[in-house]
ZAMARGU-4260 file (C-alpha; in steps of 0.2 Angstrom, whole numbers, plus 5000, padded with zeros to 4 digits):
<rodrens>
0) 5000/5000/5000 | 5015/5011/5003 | 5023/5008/4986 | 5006/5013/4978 | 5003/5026/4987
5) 5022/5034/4985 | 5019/5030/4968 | 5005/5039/4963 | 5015/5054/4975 | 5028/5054/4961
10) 5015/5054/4946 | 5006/5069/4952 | 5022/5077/4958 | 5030/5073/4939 | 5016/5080/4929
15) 5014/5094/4939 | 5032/5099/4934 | 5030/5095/4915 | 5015/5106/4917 | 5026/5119/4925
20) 5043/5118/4913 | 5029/5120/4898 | 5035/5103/4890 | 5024/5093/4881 | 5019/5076/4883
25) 5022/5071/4866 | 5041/5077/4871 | 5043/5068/4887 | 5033/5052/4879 | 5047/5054/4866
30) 5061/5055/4878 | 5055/5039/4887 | 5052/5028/4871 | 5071/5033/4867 | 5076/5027/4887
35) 5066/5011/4882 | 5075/5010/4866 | 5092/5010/4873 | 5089/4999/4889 | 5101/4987/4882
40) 5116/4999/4884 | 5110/5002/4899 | 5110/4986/4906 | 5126/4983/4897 | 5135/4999/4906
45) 5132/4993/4923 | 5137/4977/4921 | 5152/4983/4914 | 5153/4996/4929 | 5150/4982/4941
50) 5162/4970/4933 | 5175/4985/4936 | 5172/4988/4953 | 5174/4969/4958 | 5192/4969/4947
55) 5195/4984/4957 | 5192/4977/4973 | 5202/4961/4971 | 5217/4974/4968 | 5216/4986/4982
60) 5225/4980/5000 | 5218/4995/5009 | 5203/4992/5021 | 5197/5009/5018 | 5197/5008/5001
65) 5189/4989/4999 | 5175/4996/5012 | 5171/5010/4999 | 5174/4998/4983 | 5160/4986/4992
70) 5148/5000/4995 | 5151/5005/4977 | 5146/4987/4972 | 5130/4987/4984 | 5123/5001/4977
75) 5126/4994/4958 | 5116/4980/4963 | 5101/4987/4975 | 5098/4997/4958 | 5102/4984/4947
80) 5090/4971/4956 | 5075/4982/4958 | 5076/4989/4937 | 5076/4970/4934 | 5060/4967/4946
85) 5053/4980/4938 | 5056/4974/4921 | 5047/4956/4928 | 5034/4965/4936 | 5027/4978/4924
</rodrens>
């Protein structure tokens, strides 16, 4: 119910700033078949941005730095897992 609710928050709040930025739909509807279009290098940018962080955390020695690598590579995934539950589910 959250999700919904937080949702249908977001949709209002977006159209409300299209209508304020005077874009038209047919321009943002545009810009959003283009994202759809390209989602393959999308997907294919974070994987390589994933595969570089784990390279990059097999080479560092420093705890700092490996703590700060990792936290990199949880946030790659968190987003990487819920576009792909999103792409199942929608």
């Amino acid at each position: 119910m959250k999700k919904i609710f937080t949702f249908s928050l977001f949709l209002c709040l977006f159209s409300l700033s299209l209508y304020a930025q005077g874009k038209s739909y047919e321009s943002v509807i545009n810009e959003l078949d283009n994202v759809i279009y390209n989602k393959g290098k999308y997907l294919q940018n974070r994987e390589v941005r994933i595969s570089s962080i784990k390279d990059r955390i097999k080479n560092s020695y420093n705890k700092s730095d490996r703590y700060a690598l990792y936290d990199s590579l949880y946030t790659e995934y968190l987003h990487y897992q819920t576009d792909s539950a999103c792409h199942v589910y929608v």
